[in-house]
C-alpha positions in Angstrom: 0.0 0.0 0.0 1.1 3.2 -1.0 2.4 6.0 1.4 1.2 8.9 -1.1 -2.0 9.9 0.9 0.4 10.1 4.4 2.7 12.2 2.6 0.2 14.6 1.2 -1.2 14.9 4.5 2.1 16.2 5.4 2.3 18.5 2.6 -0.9 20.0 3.1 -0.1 22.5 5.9 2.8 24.1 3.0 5.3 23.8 5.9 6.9 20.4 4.5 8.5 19.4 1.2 7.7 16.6 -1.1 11.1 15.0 0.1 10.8 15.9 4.1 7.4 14.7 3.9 8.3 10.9 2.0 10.7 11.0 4.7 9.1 11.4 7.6 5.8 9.0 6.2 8.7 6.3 5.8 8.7 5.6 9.7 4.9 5.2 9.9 3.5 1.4 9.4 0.3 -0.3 8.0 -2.3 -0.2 10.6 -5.6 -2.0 9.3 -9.0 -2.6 11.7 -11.5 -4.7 11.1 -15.2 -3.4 11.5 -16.0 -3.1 15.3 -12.4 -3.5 16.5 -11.2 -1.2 18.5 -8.2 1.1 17.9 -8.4 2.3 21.8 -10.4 0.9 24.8 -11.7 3.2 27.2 -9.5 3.1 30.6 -5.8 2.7 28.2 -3.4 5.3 27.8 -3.7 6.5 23.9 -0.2 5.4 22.3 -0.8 5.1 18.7 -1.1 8.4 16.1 -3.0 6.7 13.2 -3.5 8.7 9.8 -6.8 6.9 7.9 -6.5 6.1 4.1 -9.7 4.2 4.1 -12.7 3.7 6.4 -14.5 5.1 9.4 -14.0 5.5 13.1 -16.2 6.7 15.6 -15.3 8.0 19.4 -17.4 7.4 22.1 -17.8 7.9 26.6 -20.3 6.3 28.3 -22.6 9.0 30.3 -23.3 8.7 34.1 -26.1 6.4 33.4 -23.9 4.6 31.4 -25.6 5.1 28.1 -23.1 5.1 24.5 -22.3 9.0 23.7 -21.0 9.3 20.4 -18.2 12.0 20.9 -16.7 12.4 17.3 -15.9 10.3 13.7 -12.7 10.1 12.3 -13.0 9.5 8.3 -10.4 9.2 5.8 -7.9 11.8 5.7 -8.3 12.7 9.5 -5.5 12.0 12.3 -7.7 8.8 14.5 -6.6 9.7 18.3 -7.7 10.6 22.0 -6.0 14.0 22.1 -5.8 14.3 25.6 -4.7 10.8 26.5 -2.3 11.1 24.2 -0.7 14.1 24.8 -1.1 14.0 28.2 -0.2 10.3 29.0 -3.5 9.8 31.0 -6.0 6.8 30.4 -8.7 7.7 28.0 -12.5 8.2 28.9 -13.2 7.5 25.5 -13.3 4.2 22.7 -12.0 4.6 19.4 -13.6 1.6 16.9 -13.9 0.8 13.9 -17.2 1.3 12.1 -16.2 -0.6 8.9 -12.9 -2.0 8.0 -10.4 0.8 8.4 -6.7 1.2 7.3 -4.0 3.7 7.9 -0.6 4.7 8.8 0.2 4.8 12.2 3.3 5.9 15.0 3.6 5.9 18.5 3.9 8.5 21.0 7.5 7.9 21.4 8.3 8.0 17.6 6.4 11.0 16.9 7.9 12.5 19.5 11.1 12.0 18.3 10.2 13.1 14.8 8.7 17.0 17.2 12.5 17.1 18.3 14.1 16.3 15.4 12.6 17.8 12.4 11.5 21.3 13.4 9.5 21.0 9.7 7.5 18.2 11.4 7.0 20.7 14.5 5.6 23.0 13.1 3.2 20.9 10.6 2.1 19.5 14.2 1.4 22.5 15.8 -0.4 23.7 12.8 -2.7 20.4 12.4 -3.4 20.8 16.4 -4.8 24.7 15.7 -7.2 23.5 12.9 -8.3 20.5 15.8 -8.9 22.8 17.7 -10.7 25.6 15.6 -13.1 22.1 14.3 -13.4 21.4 18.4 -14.5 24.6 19.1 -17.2 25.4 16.6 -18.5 22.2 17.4 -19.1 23.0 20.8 -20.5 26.3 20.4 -22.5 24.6 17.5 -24.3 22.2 20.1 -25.2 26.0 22.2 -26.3 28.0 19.3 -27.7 26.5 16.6 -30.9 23.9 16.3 -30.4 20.0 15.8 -31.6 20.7 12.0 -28.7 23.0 11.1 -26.6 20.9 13.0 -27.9 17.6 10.5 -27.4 20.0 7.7 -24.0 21.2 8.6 -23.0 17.6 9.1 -24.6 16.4 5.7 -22.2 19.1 3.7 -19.3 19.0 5.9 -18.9 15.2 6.5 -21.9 13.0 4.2 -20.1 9.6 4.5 -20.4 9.9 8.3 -24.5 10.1 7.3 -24.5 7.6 4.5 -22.2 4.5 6.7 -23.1 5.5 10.5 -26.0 3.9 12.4 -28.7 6.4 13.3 -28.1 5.9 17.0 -24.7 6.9 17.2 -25.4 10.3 14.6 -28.5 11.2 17.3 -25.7 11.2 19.7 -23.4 13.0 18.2 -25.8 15.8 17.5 -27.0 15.8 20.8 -30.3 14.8 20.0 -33.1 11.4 20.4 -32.6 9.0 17.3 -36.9 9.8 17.3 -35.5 13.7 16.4 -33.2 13.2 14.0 -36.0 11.2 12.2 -38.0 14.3 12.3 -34.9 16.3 11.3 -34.3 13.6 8.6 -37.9 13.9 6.9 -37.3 17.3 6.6 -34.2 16.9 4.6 -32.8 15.5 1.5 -29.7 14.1 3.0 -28.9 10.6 2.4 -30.1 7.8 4.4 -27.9 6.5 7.4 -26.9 3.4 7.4 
């Protein structure tokens, strides 16, 4: 399998060259899931800084009633990892699995750190990937406060439609923050595609 999507992923900040970035990909390795493994249980320290080339994860906490919150999807293209448990060394409150079969290229903490201190290049792409993280974090948060489950379904059908054409209806109710009984509602009202 071909490195080219990793190292266009690298590329795509304009902080690393063709030749840094085939570089760098060279120490990631073939990752693959199969559909409903998962990539991190709850409870585990995050160790493993996957890049997706094909499939779909999902993220999700159980609530104090211990009900399934879906917290976030990671598609292909997107970095699949517990930020915080990563970064901070700490065991995760979340589960990252596999909603179909899933493939990537993936590093550990300790490699990747060792790339941050080595290649200032690879710094700086880091820091720059973290910021748009972030940004997507944050007007996701202040999208479940200020907007209504509708434009939330809508800005998720443009944004992301794969997530709505492969994902079980429970787990995109979740995410939204709404009852899967809404989002049917919401759904009759739309044109989107049909979950799966």
């Amino acid at each position: 399998m071909t490195r080219e999507p990793l190292i266009r992923f690298f590329q795509s900040t304009g902080l690393i060259s063709a030749a840094q970035a085939a570089e760098i990909a060279a120490g990631f390795t073939r990752r693959t899931l199969a559909r409903h493994e998962l990539l991190l249980p709850a409870g585990q320290v995050s160790d493993e800084y996957l890049f997706l080339d094909q499939g779909l994860l999902r993220a999700f906490a159980l609530d104090e009633d211990g009900n399934d919150v879906t917290t976030g999807f990671f598609s292909v293209g997107q970095v699949a990892l517990e930020v915080a448990s990563f970064f901070n060394r700490t065991p995760s409150q979340e589960t990252l699995q596999a909603l179909t079969d899933s493939a990537g290229w993936g590093i550990s903490y300790a490699q990747l750190n060792g790339l941050f201190h080595a290649r200032p290049e690879f710094r700086e792409f880091g820091r720059s990937v973290l910021v748009r993280e972030l940004t997507r974090l944050k007007t996701r948060l202040l999208a479940l406060t200020t907007t209504s489950a509708a434009a939330r379904y809508e800005a998720l059908l443009h944004s992301s439609p794969e997530i709505l054409q492969q994902v079980p209806l429970k787990h995109i109710a979740s995410y939204l923050g709404v009852t899967d009984s809404s989002l049917s509602r919401i759904r009759a009202g739309s044109r989107g595609p049909e979950p799966a």
